[in-house]
C-alpha positions in Angstrom: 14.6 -122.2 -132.6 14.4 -118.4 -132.7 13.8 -116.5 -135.9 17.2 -114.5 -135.9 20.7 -115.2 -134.3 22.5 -112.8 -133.4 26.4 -113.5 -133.9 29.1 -111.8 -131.9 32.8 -112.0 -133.1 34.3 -110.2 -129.8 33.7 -110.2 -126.1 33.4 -106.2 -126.5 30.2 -106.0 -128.5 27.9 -108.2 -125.8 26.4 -105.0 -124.6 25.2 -103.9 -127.5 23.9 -107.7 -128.6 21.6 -107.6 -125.4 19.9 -103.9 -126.9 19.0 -105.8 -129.9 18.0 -108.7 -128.3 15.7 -106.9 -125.9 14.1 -105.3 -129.0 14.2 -107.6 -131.6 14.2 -110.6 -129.8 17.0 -113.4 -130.8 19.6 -115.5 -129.8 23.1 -114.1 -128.9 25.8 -116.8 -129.8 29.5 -116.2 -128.3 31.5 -118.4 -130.4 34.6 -117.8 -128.2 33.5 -120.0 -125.1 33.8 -122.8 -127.5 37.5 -123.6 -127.8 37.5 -126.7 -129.6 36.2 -125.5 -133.3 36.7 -122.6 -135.3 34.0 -119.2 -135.2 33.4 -120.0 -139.1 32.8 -123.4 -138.6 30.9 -122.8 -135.6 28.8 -120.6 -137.8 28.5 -122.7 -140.4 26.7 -125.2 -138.0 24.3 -122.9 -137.1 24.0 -120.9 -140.0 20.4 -122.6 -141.2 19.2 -122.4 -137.6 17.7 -119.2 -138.4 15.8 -117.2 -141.3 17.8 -114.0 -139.8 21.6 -113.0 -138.8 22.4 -110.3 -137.3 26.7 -110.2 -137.2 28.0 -107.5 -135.2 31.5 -107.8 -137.2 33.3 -106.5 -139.9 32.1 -106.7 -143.3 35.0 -108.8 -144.4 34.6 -111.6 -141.8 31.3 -111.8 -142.0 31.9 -112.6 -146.1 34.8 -115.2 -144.7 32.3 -116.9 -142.8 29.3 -116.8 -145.6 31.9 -118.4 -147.8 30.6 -121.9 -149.1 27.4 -121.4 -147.6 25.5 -119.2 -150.1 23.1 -121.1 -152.3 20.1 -119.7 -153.0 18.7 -115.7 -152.7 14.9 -117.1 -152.1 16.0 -119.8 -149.5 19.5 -117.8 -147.8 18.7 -116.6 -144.4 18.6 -112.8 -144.4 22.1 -111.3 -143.0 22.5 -107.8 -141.7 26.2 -106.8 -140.9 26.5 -104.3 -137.7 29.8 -102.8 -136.7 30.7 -102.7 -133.4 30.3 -99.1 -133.3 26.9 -99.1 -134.6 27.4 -96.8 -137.1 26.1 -98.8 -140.2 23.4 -102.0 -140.4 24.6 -103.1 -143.8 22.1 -105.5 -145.5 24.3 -107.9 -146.6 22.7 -111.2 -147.8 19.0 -112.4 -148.8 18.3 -108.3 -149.0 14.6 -107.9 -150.9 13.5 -111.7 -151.1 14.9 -112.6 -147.7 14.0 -109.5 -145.2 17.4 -107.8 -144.9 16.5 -104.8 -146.0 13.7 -104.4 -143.5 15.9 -106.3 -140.7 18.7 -103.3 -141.3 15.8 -100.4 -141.3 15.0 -102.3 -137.5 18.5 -102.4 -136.4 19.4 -99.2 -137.1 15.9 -98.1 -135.7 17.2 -99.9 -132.3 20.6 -98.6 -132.7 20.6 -95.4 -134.2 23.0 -97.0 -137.7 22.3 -96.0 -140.6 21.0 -98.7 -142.8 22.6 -99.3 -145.8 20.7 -100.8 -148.9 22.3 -101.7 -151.9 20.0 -103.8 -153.8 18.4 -101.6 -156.9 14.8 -102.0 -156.6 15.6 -100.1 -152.9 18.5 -98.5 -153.7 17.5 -96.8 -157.2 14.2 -95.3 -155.5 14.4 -91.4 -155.4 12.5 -90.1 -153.0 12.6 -89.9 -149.1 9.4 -88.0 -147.4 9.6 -86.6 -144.2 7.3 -87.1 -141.6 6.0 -85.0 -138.7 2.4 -85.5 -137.1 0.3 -85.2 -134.5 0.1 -87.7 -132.0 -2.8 -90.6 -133.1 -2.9 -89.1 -136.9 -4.4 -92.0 -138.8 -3.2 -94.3 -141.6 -5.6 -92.0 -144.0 -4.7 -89.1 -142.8 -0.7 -90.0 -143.2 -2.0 -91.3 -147.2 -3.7 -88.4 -147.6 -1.0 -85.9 -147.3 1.7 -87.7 -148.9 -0.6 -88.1 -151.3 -1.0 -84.6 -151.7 2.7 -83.9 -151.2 3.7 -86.1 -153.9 1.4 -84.4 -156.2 2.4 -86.1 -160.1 5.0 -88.3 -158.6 4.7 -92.1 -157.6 4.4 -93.8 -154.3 6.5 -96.6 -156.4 9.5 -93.8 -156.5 9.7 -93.5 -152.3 12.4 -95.1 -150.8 11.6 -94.7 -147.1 9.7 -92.2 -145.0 11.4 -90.9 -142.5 10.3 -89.4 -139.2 12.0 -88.6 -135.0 11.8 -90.8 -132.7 9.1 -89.2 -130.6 7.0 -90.7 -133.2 8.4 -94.0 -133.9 5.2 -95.5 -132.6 2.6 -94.1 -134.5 0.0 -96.4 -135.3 -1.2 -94.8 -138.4 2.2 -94.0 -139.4 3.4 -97.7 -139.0 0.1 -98.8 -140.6 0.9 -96.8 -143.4 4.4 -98.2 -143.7 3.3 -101.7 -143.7 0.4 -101.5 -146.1 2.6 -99.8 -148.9 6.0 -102.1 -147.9 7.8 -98.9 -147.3 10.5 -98.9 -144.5 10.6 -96.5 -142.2 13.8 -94.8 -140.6 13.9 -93.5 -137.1 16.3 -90.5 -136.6 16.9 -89.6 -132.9 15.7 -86.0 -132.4 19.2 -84.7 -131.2 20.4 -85.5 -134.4 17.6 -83.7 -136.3 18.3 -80.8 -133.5 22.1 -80.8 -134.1 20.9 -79.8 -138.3 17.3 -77.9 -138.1 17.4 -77.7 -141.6 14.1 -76.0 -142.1 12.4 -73.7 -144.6 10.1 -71.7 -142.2 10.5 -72.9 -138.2 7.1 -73.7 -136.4 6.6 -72.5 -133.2 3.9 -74.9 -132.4 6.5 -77.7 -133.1 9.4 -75.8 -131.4 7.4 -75.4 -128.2 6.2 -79.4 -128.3 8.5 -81.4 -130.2 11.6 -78.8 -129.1 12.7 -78.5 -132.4 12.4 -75.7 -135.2 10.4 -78.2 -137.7 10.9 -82.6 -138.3 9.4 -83.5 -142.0 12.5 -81.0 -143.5 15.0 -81.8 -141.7 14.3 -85.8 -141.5 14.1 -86.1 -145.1 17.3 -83.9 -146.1 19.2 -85.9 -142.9 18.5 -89.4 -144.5 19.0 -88.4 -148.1 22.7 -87.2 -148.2 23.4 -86.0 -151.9 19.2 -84.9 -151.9 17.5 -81.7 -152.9 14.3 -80.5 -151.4 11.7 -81.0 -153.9 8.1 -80.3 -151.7 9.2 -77.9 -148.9 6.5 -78.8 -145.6 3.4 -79.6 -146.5 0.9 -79.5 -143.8 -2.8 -81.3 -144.4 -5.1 -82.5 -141.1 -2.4 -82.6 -138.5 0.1 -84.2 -140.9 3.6 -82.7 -142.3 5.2 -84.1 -145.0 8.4 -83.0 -147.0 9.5 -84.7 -149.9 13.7 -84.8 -151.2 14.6 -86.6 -154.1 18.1 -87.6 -154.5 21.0 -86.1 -156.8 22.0 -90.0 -157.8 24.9 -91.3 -159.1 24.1 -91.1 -163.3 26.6 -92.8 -165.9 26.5 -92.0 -169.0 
């Protein structure tokens, strides 16, 4: 048994099952070689066969097909909700206590989505930081200047750092991540490229990242309704930007 199943609704999205499978591992189940049952009672056979679902479907069916099975938020497998577009890995069951949350921040990571978190110990979280470094920057180094960036405010107020994919791999940067449960949210560089949202360009970035500046831009790219709080903040090979969001406020 595999840790996460990886459901498919349509022939059409088997191409983009295999991408997550070849990064995240999985089983890809194609309920429509089986003729004999039903895909929501096919699922429902399966459906404990795994502590993670990925369902590349619509929102709706995938809450058809979770009907009746829901018990418990500490024992439900974690389901993450993919359209066939790839446009948004929503997390949509067993979010904080079950891994959804981080399961989204990895298939959008794969994908290029945008994860979407709705649960309020995430969701009601601030602050986004942007990241740029130099290549092999240490865990310490990373703490150290978002350390400094923050200044007054709390590591317990960051959502998610945020960073390009040229540096998706960072040891010290995924270190960092994983010691402080923070997720962290890969932007492709064309996207940053296509909004180089930056304060004051670098050339030494420009000339070897190819881009005007990344800690801006990534933070004000994942934080849509966000002002820019900490403008770049450089400290031992480390850039850090910091955007705290205009939230929704009732009231």
């Amino acid at each position: 048994m595999t840790d996460c199943g990886i459901w498919l609704v349509r022939p059409e999205s088997q191409a983009l099952a295999l991408v997550l499978q070849a990064e995240l591992g999985g089983e890809i189940y194609r309920p429509w070689l089986t003729t004999s049952s039903s895909q929501k009672a096919q699922f429902a056979a399966a459906y404990r066969n795994h502590a993670k679902w990925i369902m590349l479907a619509a929102s709706g069916i995938a809450v058809r097909f979770l009907e009746d099975l829901v018990q418990d938020k500490h024992t439900d497998p974690a389901v993450v909700v993919l359209d066939e577009a790839a446009r948004f890995a929503i997390a949509l069951l067993a979010g904080h206590e079950g891994g959804a949350n981080q399961l989204a921040y990895r298939v959008a990571e794969v994908t290029g989505a945008m994860p979407v978190i709705t649960t309020a110990t995430e969701a009601l979280k601030p602050l986004v930081v942007g990241i740029g470094c130099r290549k092999n920057v240490t865990c310490e180094q990373i703490a150290a200047a978002i350390t400094q960036a923050l200044g007054e405010r709390s590591l317990n107020e960051v959502r998610e750092i945020v960073t390009i994919d040229l540096k998706a791999k960072e040891t010290g940067l995924l270190e960092f991540c994983d010691q402080n449960g923070l997720p962290l949210r890969i932007l492709a560089s064309a996207t940053v490229a296509a909004r180089p949202w930056v304060t004051k360009a670098s050339d030494w970035v420009q000339h070897n990242v190819g881009l005007p500046g990344v800690c801006e831009p990534c933070a004000l790219i994942a934080s849509s309704r966000g002002k820019l709080i900490v403008p770049k903040l450089s400290l031992n090979g480390v850039a850090v930007a910091v955007v705290e969001d205009n939230q929704w406020m009732v009231g």
